[in-house]
GUPA-232381 format. One line per field, with one value per atom (N, C-alpha, C, CB): chain; residue number from 1; y, z, x; residue in one letter. Coordinates in nm, 4 decimals. Glycine has a CB too. Layout:
N
cadena <- A;...
num <- NUM;...
y <- Y;...
z <- Z;...
x <- X;...
residuo <- A;...
//
This chain:
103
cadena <- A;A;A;A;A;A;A;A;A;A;A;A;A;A;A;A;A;A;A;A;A;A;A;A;A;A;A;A;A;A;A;A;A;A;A;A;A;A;A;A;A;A;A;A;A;A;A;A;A;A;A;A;A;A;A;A;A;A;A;A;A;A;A;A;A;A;A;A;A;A;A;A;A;A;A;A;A;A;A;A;A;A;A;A;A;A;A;A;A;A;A;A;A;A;A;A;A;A;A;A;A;A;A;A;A;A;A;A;A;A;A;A;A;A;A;A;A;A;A;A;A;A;A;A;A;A;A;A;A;A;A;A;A;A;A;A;A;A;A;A;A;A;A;A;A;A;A;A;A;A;A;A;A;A;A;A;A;A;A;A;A;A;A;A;A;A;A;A;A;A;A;A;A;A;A;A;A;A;A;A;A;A;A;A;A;A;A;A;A;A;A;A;A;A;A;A;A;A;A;A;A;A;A;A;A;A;A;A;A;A;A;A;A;A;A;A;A;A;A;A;A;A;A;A;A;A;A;A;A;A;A;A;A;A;A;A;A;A;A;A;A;A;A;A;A;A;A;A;A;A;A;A;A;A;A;A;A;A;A;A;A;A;A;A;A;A;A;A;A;A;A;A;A;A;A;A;A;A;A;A;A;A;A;A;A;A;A;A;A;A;A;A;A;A;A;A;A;A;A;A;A;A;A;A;A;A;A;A;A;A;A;A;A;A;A;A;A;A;A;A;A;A;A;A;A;A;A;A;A;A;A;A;A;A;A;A;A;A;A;A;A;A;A;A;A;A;A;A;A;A;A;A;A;A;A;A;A;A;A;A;A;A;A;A;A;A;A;A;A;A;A;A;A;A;A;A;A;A;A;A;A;A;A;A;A;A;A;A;A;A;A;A;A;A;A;A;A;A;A;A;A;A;A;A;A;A;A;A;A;A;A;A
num <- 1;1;1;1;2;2;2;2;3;3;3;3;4;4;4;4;5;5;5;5;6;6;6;6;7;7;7;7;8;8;8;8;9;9;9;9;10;10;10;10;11;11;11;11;12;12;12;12;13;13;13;13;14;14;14;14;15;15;15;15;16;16;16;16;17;17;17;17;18;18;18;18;19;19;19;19;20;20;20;20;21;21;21;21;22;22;22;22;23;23;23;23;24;24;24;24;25;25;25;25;26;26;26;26;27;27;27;27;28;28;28;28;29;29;29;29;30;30;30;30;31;31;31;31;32;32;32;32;33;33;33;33;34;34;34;34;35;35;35;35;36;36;36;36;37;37;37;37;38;38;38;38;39;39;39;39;40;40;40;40;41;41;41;41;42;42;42;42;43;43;43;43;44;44;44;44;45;45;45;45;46;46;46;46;47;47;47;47;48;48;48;48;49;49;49;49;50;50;50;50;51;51;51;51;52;52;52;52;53;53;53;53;54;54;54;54;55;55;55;55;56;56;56;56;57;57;57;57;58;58;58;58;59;59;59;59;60;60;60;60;61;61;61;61;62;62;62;62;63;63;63;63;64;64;64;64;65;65;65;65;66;66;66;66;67;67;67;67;68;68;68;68;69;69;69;69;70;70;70;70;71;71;71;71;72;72;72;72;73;73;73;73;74;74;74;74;75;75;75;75;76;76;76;76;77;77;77;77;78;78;78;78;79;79;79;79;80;80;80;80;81;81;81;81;82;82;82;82;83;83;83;83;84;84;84;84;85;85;85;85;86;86;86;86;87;87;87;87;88;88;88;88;89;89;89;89;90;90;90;90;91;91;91;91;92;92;92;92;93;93;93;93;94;94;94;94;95;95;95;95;96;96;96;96;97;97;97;97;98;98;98;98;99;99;99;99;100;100;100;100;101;101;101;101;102;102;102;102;103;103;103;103
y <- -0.1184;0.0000;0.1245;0.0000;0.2473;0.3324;0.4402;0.3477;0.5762;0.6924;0.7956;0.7701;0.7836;0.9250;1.0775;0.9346;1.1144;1.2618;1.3571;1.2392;1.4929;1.6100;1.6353;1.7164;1.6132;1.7123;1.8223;1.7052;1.8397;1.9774;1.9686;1.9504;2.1076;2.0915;2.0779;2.1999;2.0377;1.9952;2.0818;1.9452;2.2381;2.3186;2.4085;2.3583;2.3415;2.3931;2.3270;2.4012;2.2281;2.1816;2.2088;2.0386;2.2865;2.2493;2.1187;2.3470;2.1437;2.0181;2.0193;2.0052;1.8546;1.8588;1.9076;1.9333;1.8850;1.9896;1.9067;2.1643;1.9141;1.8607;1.9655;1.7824;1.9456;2.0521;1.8999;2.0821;2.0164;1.9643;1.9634;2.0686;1.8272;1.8368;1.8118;1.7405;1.8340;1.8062;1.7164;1.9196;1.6308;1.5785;1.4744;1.5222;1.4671;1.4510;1.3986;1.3740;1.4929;1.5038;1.4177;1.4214;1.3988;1.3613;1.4385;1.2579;1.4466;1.4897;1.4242;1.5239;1.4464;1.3512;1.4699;1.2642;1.3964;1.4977;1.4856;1.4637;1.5421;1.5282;1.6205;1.5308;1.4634;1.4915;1.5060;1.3446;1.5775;1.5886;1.5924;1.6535;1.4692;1.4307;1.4980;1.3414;1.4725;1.5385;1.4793;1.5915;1.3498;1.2956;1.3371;1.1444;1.4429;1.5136;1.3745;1.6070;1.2946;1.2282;1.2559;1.1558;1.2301;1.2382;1.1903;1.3479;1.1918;1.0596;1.0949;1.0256;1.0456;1.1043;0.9433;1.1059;1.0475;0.9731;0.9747;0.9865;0.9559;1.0205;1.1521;0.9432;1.2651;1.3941;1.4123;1.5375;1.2778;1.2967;1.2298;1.2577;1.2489;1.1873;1.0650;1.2947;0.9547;0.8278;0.8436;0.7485;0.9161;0.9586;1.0176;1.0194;1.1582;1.2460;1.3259;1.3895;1.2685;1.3083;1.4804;1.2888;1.5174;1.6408;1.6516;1.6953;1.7529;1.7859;1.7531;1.9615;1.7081;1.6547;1.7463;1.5614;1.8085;1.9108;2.0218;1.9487;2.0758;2.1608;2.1089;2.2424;1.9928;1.9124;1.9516;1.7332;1.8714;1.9175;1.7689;1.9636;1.7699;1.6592;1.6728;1.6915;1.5553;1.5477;1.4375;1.5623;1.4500;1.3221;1.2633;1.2439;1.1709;1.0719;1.0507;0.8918;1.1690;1.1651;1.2919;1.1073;1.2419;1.3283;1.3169;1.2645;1.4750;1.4832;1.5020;1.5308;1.4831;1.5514;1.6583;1.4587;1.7572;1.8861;1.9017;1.9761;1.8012;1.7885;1.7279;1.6953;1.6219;1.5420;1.4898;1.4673;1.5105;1.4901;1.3327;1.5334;1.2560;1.1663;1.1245;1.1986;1.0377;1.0488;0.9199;1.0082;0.9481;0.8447;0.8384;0.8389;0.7790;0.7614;0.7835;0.6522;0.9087;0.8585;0.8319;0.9334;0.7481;0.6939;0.5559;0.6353;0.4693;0.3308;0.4051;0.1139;0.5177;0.5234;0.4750;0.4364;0.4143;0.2684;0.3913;0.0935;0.3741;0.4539;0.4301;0.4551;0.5633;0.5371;0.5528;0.5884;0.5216;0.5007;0.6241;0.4876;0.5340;0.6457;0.7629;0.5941;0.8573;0.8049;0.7568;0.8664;0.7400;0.6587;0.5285;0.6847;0.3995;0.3186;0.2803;0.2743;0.3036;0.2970;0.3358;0.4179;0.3108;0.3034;0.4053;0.1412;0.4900;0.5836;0.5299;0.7124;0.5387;0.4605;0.5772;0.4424;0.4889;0.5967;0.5171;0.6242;0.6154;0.6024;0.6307;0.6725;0.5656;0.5550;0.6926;0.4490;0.7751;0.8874;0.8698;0.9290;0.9413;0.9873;1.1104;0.9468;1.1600;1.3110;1.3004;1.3845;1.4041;1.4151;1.5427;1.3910;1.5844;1.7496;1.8308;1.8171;1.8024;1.8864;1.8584;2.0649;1.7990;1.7662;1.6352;1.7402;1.6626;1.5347;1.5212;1.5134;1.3496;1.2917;1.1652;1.2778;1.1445;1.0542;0.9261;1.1664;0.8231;0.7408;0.6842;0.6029;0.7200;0.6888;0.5894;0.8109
z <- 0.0000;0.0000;0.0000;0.1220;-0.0658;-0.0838;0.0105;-0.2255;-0.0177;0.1045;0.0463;0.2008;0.0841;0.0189;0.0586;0.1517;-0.0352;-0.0649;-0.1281;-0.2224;-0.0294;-0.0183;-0.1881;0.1175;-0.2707;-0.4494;-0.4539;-0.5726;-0.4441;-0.4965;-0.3871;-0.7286;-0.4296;-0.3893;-0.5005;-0.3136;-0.5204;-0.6296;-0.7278;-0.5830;-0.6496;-0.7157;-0.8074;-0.6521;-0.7786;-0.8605;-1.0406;-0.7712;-1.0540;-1.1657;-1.2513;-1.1456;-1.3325;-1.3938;-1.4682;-1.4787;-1.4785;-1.5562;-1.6875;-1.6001;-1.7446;-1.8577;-1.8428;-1.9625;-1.7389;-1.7920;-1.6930;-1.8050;-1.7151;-1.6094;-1.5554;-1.6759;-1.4575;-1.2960;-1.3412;-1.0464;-1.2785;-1.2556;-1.1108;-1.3255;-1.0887;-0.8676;-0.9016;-0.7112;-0.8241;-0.7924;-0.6822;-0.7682;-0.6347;-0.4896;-0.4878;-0.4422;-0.3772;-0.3548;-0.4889;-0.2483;-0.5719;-0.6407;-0.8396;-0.5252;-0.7915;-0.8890;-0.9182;-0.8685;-1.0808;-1.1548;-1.1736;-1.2615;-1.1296;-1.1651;-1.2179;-1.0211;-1.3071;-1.4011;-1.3053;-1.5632;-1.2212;-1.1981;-1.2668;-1.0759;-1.3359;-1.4376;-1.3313;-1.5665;-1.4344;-1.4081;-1.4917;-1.3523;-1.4771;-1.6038;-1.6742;-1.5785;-1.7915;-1.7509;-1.6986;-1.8282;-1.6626;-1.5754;-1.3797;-1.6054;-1.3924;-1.2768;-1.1861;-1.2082;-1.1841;-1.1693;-1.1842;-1.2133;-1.0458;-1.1006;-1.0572;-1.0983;-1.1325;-1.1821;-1.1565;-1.3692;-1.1787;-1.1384;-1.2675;-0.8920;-1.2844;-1.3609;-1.3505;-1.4590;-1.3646;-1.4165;-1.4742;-1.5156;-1.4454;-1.4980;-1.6623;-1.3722;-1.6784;-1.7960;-1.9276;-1.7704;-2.0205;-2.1220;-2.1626;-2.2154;-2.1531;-2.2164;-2.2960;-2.3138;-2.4132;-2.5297;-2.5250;-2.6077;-2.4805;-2.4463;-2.3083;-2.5950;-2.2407;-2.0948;-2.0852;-2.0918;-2.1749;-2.1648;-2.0891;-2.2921;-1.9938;-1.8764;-1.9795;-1.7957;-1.9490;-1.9730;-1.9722;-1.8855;-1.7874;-1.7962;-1.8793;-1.7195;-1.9675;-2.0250;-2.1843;-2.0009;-2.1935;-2.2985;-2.2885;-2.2635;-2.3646;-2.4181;-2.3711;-2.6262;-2.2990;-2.2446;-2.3440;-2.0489;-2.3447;-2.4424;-2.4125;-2.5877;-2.3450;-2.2746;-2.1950;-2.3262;-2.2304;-2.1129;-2.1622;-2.1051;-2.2903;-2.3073;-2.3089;-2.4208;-2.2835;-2.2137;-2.4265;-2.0031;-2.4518;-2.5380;-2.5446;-2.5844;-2.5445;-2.5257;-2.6088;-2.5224;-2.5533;-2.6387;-2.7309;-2.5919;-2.7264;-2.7736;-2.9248;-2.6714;-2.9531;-3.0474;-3.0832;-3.0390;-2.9502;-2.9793;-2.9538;-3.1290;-2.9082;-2.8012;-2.7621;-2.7135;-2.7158;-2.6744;-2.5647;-2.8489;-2.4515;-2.3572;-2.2952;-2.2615;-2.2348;-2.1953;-2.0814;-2.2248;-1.9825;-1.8785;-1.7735;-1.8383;-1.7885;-1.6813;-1.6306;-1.7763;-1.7571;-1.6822;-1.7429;-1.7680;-1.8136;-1.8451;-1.9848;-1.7437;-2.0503;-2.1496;-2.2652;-2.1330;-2.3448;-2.4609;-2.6297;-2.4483;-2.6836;-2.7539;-2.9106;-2.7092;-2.9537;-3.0601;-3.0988;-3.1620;-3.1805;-3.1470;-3.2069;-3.1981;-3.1426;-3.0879;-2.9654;-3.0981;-2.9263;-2.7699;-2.7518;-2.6987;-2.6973;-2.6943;-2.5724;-2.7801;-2.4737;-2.3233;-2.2719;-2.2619;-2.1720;-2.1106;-1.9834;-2.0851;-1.9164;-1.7928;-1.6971;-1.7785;-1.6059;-1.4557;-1.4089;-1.3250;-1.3605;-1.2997;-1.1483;-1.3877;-1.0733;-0.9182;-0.9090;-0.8211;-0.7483;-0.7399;-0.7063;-0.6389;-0.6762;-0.6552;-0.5438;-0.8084;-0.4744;-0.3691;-0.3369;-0.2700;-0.2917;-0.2449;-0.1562;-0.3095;-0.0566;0.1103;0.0870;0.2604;0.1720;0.2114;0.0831;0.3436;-0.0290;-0.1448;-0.1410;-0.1281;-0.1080;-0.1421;-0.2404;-0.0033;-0.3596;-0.4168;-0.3703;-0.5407;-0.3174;-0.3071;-0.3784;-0.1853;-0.3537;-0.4619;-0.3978;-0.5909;-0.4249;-0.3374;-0.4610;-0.2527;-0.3454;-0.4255;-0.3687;-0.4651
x <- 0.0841;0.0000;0.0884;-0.0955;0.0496;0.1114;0.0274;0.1338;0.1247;0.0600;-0.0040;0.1707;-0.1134;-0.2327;-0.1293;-0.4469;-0.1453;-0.0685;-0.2222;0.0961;-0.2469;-0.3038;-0.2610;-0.2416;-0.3133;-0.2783;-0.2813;-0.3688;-0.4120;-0.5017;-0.6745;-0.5444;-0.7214;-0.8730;-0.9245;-0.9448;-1.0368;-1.1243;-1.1702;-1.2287;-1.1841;-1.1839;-1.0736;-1.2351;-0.9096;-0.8387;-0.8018;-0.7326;-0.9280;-0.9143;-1.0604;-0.8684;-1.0710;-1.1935;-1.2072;-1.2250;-1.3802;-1.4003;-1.3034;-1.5608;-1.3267;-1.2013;-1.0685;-1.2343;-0.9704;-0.8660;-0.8327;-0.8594;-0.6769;-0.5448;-0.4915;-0.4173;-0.3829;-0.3002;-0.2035;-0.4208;-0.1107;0.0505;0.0684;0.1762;0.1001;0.1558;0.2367;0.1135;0.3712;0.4966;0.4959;0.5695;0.6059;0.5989;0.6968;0.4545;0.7838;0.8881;1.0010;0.8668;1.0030;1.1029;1.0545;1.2330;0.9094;0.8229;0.7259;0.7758;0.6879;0.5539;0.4602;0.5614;0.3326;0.1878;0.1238;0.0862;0.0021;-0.0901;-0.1753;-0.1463;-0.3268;-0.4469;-0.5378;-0.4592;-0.6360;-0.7497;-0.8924;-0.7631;-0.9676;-1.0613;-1.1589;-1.0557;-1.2486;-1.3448;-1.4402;-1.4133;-1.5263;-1.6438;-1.7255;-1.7006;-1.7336;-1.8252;-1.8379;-1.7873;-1.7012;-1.6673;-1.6079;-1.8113;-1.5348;-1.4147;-1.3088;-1.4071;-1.2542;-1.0676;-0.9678;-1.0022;-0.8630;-0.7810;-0.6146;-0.8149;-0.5349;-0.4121;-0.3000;-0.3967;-0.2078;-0.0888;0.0217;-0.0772;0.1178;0.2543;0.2644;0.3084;0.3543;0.2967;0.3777;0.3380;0.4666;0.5350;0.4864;0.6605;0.4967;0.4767;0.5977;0.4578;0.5623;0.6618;0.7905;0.5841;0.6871;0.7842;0.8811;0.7458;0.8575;1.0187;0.9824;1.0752;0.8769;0.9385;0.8826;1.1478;0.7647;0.7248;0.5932;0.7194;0.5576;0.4420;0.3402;0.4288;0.2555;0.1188;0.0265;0.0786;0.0806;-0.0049;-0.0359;0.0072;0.0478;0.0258;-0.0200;0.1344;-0.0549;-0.1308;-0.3071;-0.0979;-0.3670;-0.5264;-0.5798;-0.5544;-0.6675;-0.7562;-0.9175;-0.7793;-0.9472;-1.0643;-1.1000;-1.0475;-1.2472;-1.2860;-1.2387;-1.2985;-1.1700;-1.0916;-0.9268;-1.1792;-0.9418;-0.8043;-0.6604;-0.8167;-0.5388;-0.4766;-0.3736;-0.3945;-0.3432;-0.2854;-0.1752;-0.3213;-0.0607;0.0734;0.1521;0.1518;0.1742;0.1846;0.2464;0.2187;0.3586;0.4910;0.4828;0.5761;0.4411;0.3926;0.2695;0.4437;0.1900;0.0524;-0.0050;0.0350;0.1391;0.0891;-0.0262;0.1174;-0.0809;-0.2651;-0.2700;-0.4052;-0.2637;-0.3230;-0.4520;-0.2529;-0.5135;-0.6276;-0.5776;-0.7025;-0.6322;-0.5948;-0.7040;-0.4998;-0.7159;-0.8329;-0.7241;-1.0284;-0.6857;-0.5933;-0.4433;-0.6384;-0.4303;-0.2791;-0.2438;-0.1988;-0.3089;-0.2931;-0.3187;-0.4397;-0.1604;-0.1279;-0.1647;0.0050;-0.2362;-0.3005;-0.2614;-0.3885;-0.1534;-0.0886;0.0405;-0.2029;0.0889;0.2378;0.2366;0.3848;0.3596;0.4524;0.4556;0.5257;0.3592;0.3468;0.3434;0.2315;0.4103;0.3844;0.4179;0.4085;0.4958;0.5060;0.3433;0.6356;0.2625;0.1574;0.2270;0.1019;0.0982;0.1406;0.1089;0.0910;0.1829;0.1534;0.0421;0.3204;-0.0872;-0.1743;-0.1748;-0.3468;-0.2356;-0.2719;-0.3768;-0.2096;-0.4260;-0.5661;-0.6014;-0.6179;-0.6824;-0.7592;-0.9073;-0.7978;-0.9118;-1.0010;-1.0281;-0.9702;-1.1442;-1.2028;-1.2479;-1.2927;-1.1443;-1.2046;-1.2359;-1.0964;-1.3182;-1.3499;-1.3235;-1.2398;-1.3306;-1.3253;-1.1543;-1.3977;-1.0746;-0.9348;-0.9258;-0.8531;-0.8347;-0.7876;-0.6938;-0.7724;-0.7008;-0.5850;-0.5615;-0.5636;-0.4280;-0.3847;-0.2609;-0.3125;-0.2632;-0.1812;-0.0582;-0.2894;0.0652;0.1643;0.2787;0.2155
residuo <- X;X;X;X;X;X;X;X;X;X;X;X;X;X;X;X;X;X;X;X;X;X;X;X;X;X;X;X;X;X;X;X;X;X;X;X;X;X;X;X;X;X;X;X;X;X;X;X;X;X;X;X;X;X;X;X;X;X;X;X;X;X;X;X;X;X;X;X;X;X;X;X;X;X;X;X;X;X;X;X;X;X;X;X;X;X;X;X;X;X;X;X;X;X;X;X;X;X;X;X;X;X;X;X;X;X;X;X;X;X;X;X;X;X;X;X;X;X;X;X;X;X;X;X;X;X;X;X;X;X;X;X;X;X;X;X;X;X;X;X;X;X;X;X;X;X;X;X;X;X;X;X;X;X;X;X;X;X;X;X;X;X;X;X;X;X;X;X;X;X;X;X;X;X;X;X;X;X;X;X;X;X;X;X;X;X;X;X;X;X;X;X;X;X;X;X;X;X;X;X;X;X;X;X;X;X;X;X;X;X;X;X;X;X;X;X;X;X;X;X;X;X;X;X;X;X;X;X;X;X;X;X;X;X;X;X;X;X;X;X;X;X;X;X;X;X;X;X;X;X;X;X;X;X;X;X;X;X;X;X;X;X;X;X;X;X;X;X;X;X;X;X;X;X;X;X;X;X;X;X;X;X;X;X;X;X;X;X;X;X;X;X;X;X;X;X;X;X;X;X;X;X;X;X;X;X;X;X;X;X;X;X;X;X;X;X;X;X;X;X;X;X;X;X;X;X;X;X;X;X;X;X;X;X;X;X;X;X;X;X;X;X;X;X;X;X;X;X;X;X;X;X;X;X;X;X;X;X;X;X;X;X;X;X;X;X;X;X;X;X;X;X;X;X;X;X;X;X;X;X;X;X;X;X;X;X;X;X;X;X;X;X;X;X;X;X;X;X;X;X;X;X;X;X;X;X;X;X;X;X;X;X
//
């Protein structure tokens, strides 16, 4: 089992759109659906290792800015190249309007 880490509040993500956390010396993306779910990944892209966050989410998918990359991130599981490495995602929970995320 891993340790729930404080992300964000719920309200610093709109619907559709990803946030960049930092944390102990690592990047994770946290999504936020439109089904108003949210999800958490690796904050890098496979390919060359570029923020996610500042990529285009569409639906359930995370775009990468760089090349245009496309993962799903709901399981991480990469959606044709140049991507072919898969993103490690983590589980996600909402306390008190806080996302957290276990790592």
């Amino acid at each position: 089992m891993g340790t729930w880490v404080d992300a964000c509040a719920t309200d610093d993500i709109e619907t559709e759109d990803v946030i960049r956390f930092d944390h102990a010396g690592r990047t994770f993306a946290i999504y936020r659906s439109p089904d108003d779910t949210f999800h958490a990944t690796d904050g890098l892209c496979t390919h060359e290792k570029i923020h996610l966050a500042d990529g285009l989410v569409m639906d359930d998918i995370i775009e990468c800015p760089k090349h245009n990359g496309r993962f799903n991130y709901k399981s991480g599981a990469a959606m044709g190249a140049p991507v072919c490495v898969n993103l490690k995602s983590y589980p996600v929970k909402v306390e008190a309007g806080r996302v957290m995320i276990e790592i």
